[in-house]
C-alpha positions in Angstrom: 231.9 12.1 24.4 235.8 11.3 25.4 237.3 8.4 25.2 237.3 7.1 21.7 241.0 6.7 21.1 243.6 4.1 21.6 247.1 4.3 21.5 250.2 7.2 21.7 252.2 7.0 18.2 249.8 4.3 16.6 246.6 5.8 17.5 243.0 4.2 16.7 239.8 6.8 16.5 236.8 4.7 16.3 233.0 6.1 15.1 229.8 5.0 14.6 227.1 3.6 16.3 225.4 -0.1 16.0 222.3 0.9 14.7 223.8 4.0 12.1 224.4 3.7 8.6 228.3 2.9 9.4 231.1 2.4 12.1 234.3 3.4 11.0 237.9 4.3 11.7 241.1 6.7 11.4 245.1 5.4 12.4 247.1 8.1 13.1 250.5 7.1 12.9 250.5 4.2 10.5 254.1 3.7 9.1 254.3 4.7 5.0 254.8 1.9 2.8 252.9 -1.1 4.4 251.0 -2.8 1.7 247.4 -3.7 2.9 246.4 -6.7 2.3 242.3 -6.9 1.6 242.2 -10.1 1.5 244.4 -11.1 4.5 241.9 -8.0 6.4 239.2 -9.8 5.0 239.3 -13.2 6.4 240.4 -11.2 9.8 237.2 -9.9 9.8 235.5 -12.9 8.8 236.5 -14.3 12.2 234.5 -11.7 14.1 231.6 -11.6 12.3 228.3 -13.3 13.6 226.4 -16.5 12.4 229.0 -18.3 12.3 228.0 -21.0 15.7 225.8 -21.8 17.8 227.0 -19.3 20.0 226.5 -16.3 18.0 223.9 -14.3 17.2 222.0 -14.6 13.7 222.5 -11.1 12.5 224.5 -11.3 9.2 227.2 -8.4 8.3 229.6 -8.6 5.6 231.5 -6.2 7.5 233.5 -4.9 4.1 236.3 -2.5 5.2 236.2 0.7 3.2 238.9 2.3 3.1 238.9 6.2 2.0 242.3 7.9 2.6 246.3 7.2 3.8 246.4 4.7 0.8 247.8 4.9 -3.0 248.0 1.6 -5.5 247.5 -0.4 -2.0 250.3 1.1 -0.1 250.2 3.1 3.1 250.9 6.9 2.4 251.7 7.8 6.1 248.5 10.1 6.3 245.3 9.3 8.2 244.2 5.6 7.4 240.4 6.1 7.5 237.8 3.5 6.9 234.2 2.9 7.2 231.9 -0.3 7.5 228.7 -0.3 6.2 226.0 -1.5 9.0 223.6 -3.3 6.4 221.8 -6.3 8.6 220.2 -4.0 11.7 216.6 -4.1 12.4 216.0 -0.9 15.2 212.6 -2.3 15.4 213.7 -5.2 17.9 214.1 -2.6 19.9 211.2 -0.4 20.2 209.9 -1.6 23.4 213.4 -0.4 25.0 213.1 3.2 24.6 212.2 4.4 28.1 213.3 0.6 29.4 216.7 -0.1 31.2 218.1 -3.0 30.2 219.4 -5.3 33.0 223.9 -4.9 33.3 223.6 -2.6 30.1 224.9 0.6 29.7 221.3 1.7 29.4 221.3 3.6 33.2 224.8 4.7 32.7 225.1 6.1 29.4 221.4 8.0 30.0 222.6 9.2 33.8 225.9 10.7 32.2 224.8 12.1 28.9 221.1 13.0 29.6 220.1 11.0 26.2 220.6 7.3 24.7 220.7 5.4 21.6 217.9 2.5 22.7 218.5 0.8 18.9 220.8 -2.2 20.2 223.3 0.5 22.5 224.0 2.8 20.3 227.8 3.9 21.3 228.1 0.7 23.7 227.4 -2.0 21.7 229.8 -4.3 20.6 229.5 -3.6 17.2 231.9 -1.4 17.6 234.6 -3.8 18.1 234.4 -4.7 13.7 236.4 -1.3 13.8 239.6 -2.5 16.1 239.6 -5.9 14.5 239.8 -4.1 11.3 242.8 -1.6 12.5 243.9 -4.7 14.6 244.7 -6.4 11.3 246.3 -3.2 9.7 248.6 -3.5 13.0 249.2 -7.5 12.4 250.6 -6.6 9.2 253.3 -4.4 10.6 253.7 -7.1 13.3 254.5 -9.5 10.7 257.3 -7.4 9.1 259.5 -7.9 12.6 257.8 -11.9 12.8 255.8 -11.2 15.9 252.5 -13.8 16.1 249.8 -13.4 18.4 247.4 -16.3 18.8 244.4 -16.4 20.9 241.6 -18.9 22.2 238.9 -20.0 23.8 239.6 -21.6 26.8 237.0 -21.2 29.1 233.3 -21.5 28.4 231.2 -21.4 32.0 232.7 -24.3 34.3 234.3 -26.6 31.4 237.5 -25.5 30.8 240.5 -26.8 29.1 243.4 -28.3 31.7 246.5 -27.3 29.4 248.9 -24.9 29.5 249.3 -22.7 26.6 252.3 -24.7 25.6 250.6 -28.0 25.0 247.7 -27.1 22.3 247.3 -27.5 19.2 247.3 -24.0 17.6 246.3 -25.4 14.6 243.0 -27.1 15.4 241.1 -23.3 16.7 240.4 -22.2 13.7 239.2 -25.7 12.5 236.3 -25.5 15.9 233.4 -24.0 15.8 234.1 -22.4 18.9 237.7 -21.7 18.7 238.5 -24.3 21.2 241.4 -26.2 20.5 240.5 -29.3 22.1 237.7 -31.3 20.6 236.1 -33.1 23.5 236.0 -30.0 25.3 234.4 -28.1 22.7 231.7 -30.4 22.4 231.0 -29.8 25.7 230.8 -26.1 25.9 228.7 -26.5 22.5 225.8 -28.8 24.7 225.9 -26.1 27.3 225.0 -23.3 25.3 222.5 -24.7 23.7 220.9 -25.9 26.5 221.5 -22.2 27.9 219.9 -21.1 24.6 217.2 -22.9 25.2 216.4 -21.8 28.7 216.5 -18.2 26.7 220.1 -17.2 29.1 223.6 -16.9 28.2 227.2 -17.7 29.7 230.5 -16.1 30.0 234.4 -17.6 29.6 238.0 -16.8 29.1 240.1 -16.2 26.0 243.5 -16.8 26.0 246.0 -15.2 24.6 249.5 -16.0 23.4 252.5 -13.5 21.9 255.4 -14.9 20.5 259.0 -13.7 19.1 257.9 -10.4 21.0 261.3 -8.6 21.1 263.0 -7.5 24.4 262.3 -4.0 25.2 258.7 -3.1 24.4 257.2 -1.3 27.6 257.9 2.0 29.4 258.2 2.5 33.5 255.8 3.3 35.6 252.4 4.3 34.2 252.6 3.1 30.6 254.1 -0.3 31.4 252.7 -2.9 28.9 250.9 -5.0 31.2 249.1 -1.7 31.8 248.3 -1.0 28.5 247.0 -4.7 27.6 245.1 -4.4 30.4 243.6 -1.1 29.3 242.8 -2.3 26.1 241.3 -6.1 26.8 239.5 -3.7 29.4 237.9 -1.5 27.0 236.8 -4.5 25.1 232.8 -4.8 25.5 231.8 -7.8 28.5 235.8 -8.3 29.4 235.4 -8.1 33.1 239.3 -9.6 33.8 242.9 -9.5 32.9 246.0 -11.5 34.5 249.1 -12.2 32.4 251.9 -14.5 33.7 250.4 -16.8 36.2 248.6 -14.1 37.3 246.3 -14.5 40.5 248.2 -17.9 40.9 251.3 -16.0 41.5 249.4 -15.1 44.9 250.0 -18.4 46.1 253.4 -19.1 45.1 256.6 -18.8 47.0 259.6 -16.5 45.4 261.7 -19.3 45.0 258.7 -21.1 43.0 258.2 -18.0 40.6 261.1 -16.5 40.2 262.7 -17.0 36.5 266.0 -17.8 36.8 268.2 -16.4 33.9 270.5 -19.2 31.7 273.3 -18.6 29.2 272.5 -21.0 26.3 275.0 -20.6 23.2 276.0 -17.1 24.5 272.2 -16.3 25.0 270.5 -14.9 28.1 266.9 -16.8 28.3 264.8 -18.2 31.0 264.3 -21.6 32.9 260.9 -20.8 33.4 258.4 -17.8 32.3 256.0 -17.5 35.3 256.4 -14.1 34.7 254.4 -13.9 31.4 257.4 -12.4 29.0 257.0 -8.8 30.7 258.9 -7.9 33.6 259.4 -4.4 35.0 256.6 -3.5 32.5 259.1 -4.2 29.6 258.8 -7.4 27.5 262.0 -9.6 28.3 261.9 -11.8 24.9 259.8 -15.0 26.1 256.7 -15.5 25.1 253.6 -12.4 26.3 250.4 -15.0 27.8 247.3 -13.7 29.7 243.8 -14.3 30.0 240.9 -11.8 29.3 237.7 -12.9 31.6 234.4 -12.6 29.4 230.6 -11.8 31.3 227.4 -13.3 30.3 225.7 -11.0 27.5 223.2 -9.2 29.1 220.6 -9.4 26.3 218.4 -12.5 27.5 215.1 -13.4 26.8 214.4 -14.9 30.5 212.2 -12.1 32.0 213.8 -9.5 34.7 212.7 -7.1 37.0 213.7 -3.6 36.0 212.7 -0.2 35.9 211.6 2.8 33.1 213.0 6.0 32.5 210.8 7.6 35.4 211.7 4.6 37.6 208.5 2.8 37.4 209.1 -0.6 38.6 208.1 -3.4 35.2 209.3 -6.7 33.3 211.5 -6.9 30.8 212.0 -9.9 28.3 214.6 -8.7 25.8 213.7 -9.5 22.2 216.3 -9.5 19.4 219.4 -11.4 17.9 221.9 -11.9 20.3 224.8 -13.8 21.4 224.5 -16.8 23.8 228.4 -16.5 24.4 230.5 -13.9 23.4 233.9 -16.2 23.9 234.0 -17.0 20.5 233.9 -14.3 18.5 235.8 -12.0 21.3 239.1 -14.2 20.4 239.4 -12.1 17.4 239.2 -8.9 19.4 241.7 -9.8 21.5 243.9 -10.5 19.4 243.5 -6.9 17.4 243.9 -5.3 20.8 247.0 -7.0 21.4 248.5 -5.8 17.7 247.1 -2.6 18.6 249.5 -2.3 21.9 252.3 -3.9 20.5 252.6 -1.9 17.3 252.1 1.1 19.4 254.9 -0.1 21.6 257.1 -1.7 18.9 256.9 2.1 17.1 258.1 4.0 19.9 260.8 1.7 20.4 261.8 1.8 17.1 261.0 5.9 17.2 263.7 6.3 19.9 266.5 3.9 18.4 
C-alpha cells in the first residue's frame, strides 16, 4: 500500500489501523534541537479527541503520544522522530455484521476492489483514526512554526445551511476554543448544536466547512509550477478523511469578480511593500506574498448512519444495512484540529526548504 507519506524535507510516515493495537508515526526531517513540549502536544491532541460534544462520537481515547526515538532529555536529535498511540477504547464487535457488507460512501468497495482484502473493524487503513497521528506530528511542526512566530488558527464556520456571515477578519479568535463546537459566534453555534441533535435523533448526520487562517507567514514559501503551496494545502486538506473541498483566497467567488475588483494593488507604507486588499489569499504565483494564508476545507456527511440503506454483500447480493456503532454526527468539530496540523505540516515543510536553500 503507497501513499502513506506527506511532505519532501519534513516528511510524515503514518501506520496503524483503527481497530489495531496502535497508530503511530515517524518525521523524517525534523530540525535537531527543538524541545518538545508534552504538554503543549498534549492539549493539541485533546482538541481532536472524541466525546467531547454533541457532535462527536462516544468512543473515549486518551490518545497519549509515545514517543520512542529522535529525542534525548526532551530535545530533538535530528534522527527519525517516531511515535506510537495506543488504540485502547475500540470495540471490533460493532462491527461484525459488516464483514461481507459494503458500507454506503465508505471505502468498503474501494479498498476491497483494489487490494482484494479489507479491514471490516471500523475501516481499518481508512478510518479517520488515523488523523490522531498528523495532529500529533502537526503539533511537533507548530512548535517549529512558533520559533519564526507563524500562527495558524482554524474554525468551524459552516455546519449544514447555518453558517456564520463574517469574514475571517471580524471573529473573535478567542471565543473557539471556549464553544463546544468550535464556532466562534454564539448564536450561531447554538444553532448548529439544535440541528445535530435533531439529525442525531433521526439516526443521520451533516457535513460543514472549517476555516482556516495563517498569519505572519513570511514571503517566499512556495515553489512554481507543480509544488506551488496552494497545491500542496490542497493536497493535504485533501487527504484529510470526508474533506471533499478546498478554495483559498476568495476562491470560487473570484469566478465572479472583475480584475479590477480582485486585483491587490501593492502600497509603500513606511518604506514597506503590502497590500490594499488580499483577495488573493496571501499566496500568489504559488509563493506566499506576506499577508495573511485563508481557505476553506469543505467537510461531507459521515457515512456511518443508523437510518437503513439499500446496499449490497461481497457477492453482490442486494440487502439492508443499518450501521451500528459510535460515530460522529458531524465531523466539523473535531476536523478543525486536523486542519490545522495539516497546514503546519505544509508550512514547516515549505519554511525548511526555504531556509535549506538560503
Amino acid at each position: 500500500m503507497a501513499g502513506n507519506s506527506t511532505g519532501q524535507i519534513f516528511r510524515l510516515t503514518t501506520f496503524g489501523e483503527s481497530h489495531g493495537y496502535a497508530i503511530g508515526g515517524v518525521i523524517d526531517g525534523c530540525p535537531p534541537g527543538i524541545t518538545i513540549d508534552e504538554k503543549f502536544i498534549e492539549k493539541e491532541m485533546s482538541r481532536r479527541s472524541p466525546a467531547q460534544n454533541v457532535a462527536s462520537t462516544s468512543r473515549k481515547e486518551k490518545d497519549k503520544v509515545e514517543f520512542i526515538s529522535g529525542l534525548f532529555d526532551g530535545n530533538t536529535t535530528g534522527a527519525p522522530l517516531a511515535f506510537i498511540i495506543k488504540n485502547t477504547d475500540q470495540r471490533s464487535s460493532d462491527y461484525d455484521e459488516l464483514k461481507n457488507v459494503f458500507r454506503p460512501s465508505h471505502a468498503d468497495f474501494t479498498y476491497f476492489m483494489k487490494y482484494g482484502i479489507r479491514d471490516h473493524r471500523g475501516g481499518g487503513r481508512s478510518s479517520a483514526r488515523e488523523t490522531a497521528v498528523r495532529v500529533a506530528a502537526g503539533a511537533v511542526a507548530k512548535l517549529i512554526l512558533a520559533k519564526y512566530k507563524i500562527r495558524i488558527q482554524a474554525y468551524t464556520s459552516q455546519i449544514g445551511n447555518i453558517a456564520i456571515n463574517k469574514k475571517y477578519t471580524d471573529i473573535d479568535v478567542a471565543a473557539i476554543e471556549k464553544d463546544p463546537l468550535r464556532c466562534p459566534d454564539k448564536k450561531i453555534s447554538s444553532q448548529m448544536q439544535k440541528l445535530i441533535t435533531q439529525l442525531k435523533d433521526e439516526g443521520d448526520t451533516i457535513g460543514g466547512i472549517v476555516c482556516c487562517v495563517i498569519q505572519n507567514c513570511p514571503a517566499g514559501l512556495g515553489e512554481p509550477v507543480f509544488d506551488k503551496l496552494q497545491a500542496d494545502l490542497a493536497k493535504a486538506m485533501l487527504s484529510i478523511p470526508a474533506a471533499k473541498g478546498f478554495e483559498y483566497g476568495e476562491g470560487f467567488f473570484s469566478s465572479t469578480m472583475k480584475g479590477s475588483e480582485y486585483n491587490d494593488a501593492f502600497e509603500n507604507k513606511k518604506n514597506k511593500i503590502t497590500f490594499s486588499s488580499n483577495h488573493s489569499g496571501g499566496i500568489q504565483g504559488g509563493i506566499s506574498n506576506g499577508e495573511d494564508i485563508f481557505f476553506n476545507v469543505a467537510f461531507k456527511p459521515v457515512s456511518s448512519i443508523s437510518k437503513a440503506q439499500r446496499t449490497v454483500d461481497a457477492k453482490g447480493k442486494e440487502t439492508m444495512i443499518s450501521i451500528k456503532g459510535r460515530h460522529d454526527i458531524c465531523i466539523v468539530p473535531r476536523a478543525v484540529s486536523v486542519v490545522e496540523a495539516m497546514a503546519a505540516l505544509v508550512l514547516t515543510d515549505h519554511l525548511l526548504k526555504l531556509k535549506t536553500m538560503k
